[in-house]
MISEZA-277491 format. One record per residue (C-alpha): z, y, x; residue number from 1. Coordinates in steps of 0.1 Angstrom, whole numbers, always signed. Each point is the difference from the previous one (the first is absolute). Last residue first. Example, Ala and Ser with C-alpha at 12.3 -4.5 7.8 and 13.67 -1.06 7.14 Angstrom:
# MISEZA-277491
<kolke Z="+71" Y="-11" X="+137" zati="2"/>
<kolke Z="+7" Y="-34" X="-14" zati="1"/>
//
This chain:
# MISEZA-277491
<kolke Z="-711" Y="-135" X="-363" zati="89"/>
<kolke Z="+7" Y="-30" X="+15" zati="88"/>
<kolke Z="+4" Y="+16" X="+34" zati="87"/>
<kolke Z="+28" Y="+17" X="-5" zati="86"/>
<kolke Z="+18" Y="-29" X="-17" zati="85"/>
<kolke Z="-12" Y="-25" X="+29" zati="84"/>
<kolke Z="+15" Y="+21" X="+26" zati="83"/>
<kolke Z="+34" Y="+3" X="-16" zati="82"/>
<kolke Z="-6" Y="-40" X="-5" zati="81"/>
<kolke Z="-3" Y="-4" X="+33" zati="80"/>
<kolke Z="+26" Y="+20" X="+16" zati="79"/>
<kolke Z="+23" Y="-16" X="-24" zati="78"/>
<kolke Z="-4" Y="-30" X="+16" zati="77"/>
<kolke Z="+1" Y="+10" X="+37" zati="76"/>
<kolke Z="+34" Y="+16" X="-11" zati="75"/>
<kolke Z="+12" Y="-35" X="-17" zati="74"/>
<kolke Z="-16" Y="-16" X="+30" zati="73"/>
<kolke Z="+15" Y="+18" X="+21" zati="72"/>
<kolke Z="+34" Y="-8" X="-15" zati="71"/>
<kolke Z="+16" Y="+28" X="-23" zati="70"/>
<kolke Z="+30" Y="+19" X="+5" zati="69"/>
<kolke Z="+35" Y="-10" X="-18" zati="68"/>
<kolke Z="+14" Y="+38" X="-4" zati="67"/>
<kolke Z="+26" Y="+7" X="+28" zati="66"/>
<kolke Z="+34" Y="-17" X="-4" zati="65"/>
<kolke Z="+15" Y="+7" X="+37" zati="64"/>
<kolke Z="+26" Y="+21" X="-18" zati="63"/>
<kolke Z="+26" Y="-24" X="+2" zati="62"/>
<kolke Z="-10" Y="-19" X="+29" zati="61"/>
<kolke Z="+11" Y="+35" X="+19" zati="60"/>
<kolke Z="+33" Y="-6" X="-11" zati="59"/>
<kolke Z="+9" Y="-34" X="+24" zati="58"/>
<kolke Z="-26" Y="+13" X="+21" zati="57"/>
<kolke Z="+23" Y="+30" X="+10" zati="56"/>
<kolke Z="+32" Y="-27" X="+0" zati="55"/>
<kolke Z="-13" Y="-24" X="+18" zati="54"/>
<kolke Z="-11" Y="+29" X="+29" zati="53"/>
<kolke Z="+36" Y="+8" X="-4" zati="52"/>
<kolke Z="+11" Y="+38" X="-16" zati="51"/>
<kolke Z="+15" Y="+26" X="+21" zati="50"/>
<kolke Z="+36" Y="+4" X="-4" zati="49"/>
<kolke Z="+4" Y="+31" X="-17" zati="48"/>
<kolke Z="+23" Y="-11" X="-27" zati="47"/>
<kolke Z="+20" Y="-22" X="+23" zati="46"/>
<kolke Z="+15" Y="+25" X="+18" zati="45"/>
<kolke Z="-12" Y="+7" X="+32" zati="44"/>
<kolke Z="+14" Y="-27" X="+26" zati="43"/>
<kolke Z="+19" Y="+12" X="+32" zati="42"/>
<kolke Z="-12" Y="-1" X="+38" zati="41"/>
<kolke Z="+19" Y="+9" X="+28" zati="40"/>
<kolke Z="-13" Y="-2" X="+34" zati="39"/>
<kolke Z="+28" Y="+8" X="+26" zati="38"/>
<kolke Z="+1" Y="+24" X="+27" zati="37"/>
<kolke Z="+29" Y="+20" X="-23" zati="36"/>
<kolke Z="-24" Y="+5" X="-31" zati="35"/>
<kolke Z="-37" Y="-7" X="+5" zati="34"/>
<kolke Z="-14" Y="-1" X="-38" zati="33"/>
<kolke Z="-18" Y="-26" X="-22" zati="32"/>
<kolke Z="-4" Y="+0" X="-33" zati="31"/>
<kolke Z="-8" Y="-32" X="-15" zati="30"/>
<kolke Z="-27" Y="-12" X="-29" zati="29"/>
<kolke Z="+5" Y="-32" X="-16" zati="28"/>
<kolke Z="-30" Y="-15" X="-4" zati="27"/>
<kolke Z="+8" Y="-36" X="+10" zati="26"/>
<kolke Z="+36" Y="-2" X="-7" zati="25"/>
<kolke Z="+33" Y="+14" X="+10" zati="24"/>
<kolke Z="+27" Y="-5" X="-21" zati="23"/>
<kolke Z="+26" Y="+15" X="+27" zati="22"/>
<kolke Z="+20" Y="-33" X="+4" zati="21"/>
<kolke Z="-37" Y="-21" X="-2" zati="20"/>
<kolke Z="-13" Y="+20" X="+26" zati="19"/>
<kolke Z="+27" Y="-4" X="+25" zati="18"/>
<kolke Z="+0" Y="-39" X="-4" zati="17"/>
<kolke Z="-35" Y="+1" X="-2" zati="16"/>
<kolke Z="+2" Y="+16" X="+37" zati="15"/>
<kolke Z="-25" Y="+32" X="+4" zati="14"/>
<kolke Z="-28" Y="-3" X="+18" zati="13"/>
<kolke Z="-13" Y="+32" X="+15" zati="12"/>
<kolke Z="-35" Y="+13" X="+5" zati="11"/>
<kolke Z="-12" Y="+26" X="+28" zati="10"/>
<kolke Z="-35" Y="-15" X="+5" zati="9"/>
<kolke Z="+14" Y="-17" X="+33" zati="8"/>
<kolke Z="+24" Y="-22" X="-26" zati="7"/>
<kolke Z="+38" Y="+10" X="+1" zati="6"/>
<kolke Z="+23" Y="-26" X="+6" zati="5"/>
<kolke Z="+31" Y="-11" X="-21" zati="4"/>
<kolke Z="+41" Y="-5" X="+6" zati="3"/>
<kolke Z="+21" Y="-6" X="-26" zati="2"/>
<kolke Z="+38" Y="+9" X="+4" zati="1"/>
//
């Protein structure tokens, strides 16, 4: 039997051993529920496991391809000549 501590903010630390036999990892969510005076906690199916941060910026970078937007002095450039066209005339 494995024996662990729980942190003064309420956290637990379960055993690798224990958490490699379940397939816990980092993520994972549990339900927890008092059964008998124990704690019993059981892992939601995998398909609702909560994704990882890696994972979440893993697929954000995908979409992170916003237009390629100018350098000031591209802006401050075509600032200028806007203002020299109107004044031109």
């Amino acid at each position: 039997m494995a024996s662990t501590r729980i942190s003064s903010e309420g956290q637990v630390l379960i055993p690798k051993a224990i958490r490699d036999a379940l397939g816990i990892q980092p993520g994972t969510v549990l339900n927890a529920e008092a059964k008998d005076g124990a704690v019993v906690l059981r892992p939601v199916a995998k398909e609702t496991r909560l994704p990882t941060k890696e994972e979440i910026d893993a697929i954000a970078g995908r979409f992170d391809r916003g237009p390629p937007y100018p350098t000031k002095e591209e802006e401050e450039a075509a600032i200028a000549e806007m203002f020299r066209r109107k004044w031109k005339k």
